[in-house]
GUNU-246250 format. One record per atom (N, C-alpha, C): atom name; residue in three letters; y, z, x. Coordinates in nm, 2 decimals, always signed. Example, Ala and Ser with C-alpha at 12.3 -4.5 7.8 and 13.67 -1.06 7.14 Angstrom:
<nodes>
atome  residu  c2  c3  c1
N  ALA  -0.57  +0.78  +1.32
CA  ALA  -0.45  +0.78  +1.23
C  ALA  -0.33  +0.78  +1.32
N  SER  -0.22  +0.71  +1.28
CA  SER  -0.11  +0.71  +1.37
C  SER  +0.00  +0.79  +1.29
</nodes>
This chain:
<nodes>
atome  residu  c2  c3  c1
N  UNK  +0.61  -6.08  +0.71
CA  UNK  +0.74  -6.15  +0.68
C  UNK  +0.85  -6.08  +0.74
N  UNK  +0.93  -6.13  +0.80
CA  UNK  +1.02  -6.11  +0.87
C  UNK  +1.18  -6.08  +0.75
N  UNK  +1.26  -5.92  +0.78
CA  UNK  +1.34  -5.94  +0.69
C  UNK  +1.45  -6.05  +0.67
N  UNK  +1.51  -6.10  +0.56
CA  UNK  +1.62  -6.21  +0.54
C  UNK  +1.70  -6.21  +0.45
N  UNK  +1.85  -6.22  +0.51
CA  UNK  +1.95  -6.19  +0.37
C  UNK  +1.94  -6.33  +0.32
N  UNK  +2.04  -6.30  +0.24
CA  UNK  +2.10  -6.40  +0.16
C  UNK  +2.14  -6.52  +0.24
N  UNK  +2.20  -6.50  +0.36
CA  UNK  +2.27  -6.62  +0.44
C  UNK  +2.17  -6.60  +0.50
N  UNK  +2.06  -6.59  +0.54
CA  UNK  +1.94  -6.68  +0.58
C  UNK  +1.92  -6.58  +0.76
N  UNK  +1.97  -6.50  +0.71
CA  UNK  +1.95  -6.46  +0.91
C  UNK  +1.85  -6.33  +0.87
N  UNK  +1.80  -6.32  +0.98
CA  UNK  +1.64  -6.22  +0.99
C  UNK  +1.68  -6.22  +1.18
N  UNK  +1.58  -6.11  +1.21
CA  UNK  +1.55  -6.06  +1.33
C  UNK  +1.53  -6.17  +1.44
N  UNK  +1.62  -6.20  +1.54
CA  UNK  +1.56  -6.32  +1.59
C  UNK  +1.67  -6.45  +1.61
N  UNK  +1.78  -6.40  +1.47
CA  UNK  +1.88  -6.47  +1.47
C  UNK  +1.98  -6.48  +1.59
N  UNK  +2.07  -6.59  +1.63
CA  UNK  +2.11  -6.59  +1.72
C  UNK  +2.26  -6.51  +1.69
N  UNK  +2.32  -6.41  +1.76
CA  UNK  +2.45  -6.34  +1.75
C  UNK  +2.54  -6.41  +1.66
N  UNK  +2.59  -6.58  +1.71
CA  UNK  +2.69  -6.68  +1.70
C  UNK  +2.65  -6.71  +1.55
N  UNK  +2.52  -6.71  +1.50
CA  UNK  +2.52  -6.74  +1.34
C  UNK  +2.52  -6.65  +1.25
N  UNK  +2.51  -6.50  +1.31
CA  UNK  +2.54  -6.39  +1.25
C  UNK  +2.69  -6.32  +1.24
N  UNK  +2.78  -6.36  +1.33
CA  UNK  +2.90  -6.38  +1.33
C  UNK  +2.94  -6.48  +1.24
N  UNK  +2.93  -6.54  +1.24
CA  UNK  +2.95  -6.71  +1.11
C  UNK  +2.91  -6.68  +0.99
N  UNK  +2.79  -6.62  +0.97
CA  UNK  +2.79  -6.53  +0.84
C  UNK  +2.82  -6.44  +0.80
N  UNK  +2.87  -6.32  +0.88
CA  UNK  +2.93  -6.20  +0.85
C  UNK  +3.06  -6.21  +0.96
N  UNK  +3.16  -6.29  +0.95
CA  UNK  +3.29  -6.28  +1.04
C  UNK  +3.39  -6.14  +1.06
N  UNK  +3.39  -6.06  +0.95
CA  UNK  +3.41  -5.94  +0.92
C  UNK  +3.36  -5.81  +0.94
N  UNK  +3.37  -5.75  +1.08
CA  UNK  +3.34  -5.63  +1.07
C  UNK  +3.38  -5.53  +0.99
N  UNK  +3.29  -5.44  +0.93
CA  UNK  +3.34  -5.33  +0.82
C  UNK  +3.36  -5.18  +0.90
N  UNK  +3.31  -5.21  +1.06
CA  UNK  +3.34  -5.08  +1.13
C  UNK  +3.18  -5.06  +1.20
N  UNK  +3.17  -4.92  +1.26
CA  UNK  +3.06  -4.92  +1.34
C  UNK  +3.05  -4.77  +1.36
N  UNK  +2.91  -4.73  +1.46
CA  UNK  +2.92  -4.58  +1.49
C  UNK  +2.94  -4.64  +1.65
N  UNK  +2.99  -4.72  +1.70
CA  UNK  +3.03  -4.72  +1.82
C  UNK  +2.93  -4.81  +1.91
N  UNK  +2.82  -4.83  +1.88
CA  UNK  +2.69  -4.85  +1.95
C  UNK  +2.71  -4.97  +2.00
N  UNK  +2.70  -5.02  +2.16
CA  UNK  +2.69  -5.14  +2.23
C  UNK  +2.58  -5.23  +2.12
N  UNK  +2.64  -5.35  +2.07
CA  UNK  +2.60  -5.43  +2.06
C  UNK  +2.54  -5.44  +1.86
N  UNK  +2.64  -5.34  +1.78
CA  UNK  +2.66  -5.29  +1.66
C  UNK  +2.74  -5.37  +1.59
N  UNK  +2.74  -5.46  +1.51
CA  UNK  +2.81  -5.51  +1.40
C  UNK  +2.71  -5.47  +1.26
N  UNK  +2.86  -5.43  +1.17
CA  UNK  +2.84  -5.36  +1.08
C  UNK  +2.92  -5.45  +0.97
N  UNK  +2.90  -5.50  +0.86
CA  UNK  +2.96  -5.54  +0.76
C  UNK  +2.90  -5.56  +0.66
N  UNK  +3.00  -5.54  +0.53
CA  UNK  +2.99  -5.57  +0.43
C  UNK  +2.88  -5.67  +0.32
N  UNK  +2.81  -5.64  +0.23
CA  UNK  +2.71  -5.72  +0.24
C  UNK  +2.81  -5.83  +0.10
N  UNK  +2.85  -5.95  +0.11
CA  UNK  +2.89  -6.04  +0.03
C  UNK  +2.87  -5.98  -0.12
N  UNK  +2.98  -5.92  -0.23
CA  UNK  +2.95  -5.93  -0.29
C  UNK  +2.90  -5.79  -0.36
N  UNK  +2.87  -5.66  -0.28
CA  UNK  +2.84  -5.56  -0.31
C  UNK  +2.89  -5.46  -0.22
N  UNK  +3.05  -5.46  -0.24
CA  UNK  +3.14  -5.33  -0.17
C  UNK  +3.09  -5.19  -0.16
N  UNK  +2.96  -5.16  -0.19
CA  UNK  +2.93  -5.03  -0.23
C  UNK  +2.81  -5.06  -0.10
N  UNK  +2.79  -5.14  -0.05
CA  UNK  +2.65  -5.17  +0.07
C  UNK  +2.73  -5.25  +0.20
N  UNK  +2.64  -5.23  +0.33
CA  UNK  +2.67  -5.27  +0.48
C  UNK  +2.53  -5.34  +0.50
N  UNK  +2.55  -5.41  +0.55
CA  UNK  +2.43  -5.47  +0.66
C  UNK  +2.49  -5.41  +0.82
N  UNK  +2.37  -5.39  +0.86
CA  UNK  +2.38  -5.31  +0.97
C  UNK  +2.34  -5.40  +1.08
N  UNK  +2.36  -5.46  +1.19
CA  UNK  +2.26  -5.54  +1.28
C  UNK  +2.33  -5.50  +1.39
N  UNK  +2.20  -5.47  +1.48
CA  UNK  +2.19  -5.46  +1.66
C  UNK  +2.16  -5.59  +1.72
N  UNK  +2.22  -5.60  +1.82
CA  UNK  +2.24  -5.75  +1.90
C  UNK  +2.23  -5.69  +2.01
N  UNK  +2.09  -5.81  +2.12
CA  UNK  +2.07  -5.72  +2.23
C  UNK  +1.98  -5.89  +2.30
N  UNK  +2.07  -5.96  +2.43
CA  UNK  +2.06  -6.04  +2.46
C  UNK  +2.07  -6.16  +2.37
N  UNK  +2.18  -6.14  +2.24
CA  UNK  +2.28  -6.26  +2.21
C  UNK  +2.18  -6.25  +2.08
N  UNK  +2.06  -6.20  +2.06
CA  UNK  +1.96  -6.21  +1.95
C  UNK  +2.02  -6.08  +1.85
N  UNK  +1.99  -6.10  +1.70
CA  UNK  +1.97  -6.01  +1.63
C  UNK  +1.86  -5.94  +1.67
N  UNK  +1.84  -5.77  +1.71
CA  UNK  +1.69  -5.74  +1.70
C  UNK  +1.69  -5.61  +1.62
N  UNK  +1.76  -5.62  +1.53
CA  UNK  +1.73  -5.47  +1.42
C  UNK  +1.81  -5.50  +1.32
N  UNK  +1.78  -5.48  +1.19
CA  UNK  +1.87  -5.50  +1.12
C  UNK  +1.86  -5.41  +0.98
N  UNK  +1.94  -5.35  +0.91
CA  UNK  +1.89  -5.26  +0.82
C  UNK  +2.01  -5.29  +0.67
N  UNK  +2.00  -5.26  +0.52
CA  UNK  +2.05  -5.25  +0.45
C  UNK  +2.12  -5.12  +0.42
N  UNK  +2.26  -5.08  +0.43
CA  UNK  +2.30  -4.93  +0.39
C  UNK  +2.45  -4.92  +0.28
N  UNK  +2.41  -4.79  +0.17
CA  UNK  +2.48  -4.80  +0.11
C  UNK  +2.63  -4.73  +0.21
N  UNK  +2.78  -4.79  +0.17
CA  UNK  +2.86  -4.82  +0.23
C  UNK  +2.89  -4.66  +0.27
N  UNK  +2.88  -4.54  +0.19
CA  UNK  +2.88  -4.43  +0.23
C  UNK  +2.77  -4.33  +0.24
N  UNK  +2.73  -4.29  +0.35
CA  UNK  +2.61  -4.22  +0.37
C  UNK  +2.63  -4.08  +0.37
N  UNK  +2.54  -3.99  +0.32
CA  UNK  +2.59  -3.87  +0.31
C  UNK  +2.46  -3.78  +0.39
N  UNK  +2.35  -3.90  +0.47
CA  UNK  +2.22  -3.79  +0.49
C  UNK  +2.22  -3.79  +0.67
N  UNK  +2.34  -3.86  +0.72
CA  UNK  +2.35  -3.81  +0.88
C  UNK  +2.45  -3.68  +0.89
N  UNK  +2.49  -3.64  +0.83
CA  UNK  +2.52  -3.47  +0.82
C  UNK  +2.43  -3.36  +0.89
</nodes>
């Protein structure tokens, strides 16, 4: 099973409806093709997604401050 938030998007999604459900970037580590935002609802978490040919192809859950890339 393929992962899936709350607004319905998983690996595969198209860029334009992951934009539409996360309109708000929360920031990024810079990375071509990186949107990073807030997960609806829980200020303290990011949803992380890589876009690479207009597709979602990575996506991960993180709490909003990370302390183990140090």
């Amino acid at each position: 099973m393929r992962p899936l938030t709350a607004e319905s998007l998983m690996v595969g999604s198209a860029e334009g409806d992951m934009k539409k459900a996360y309109p708000i970037s929360a920031g990024s580590h810079g990375a071509v093709g990186e949107w990073v935002t807030q997960v609806p609802g829980h200020a303290d978490k990011r949803y992380w997604f890589l876009v690479r040919d207009g597709k979602v192809s990575e996506m991960r859950l993180e709490l909003a401050v990370q302390d183990c890339y140090s």
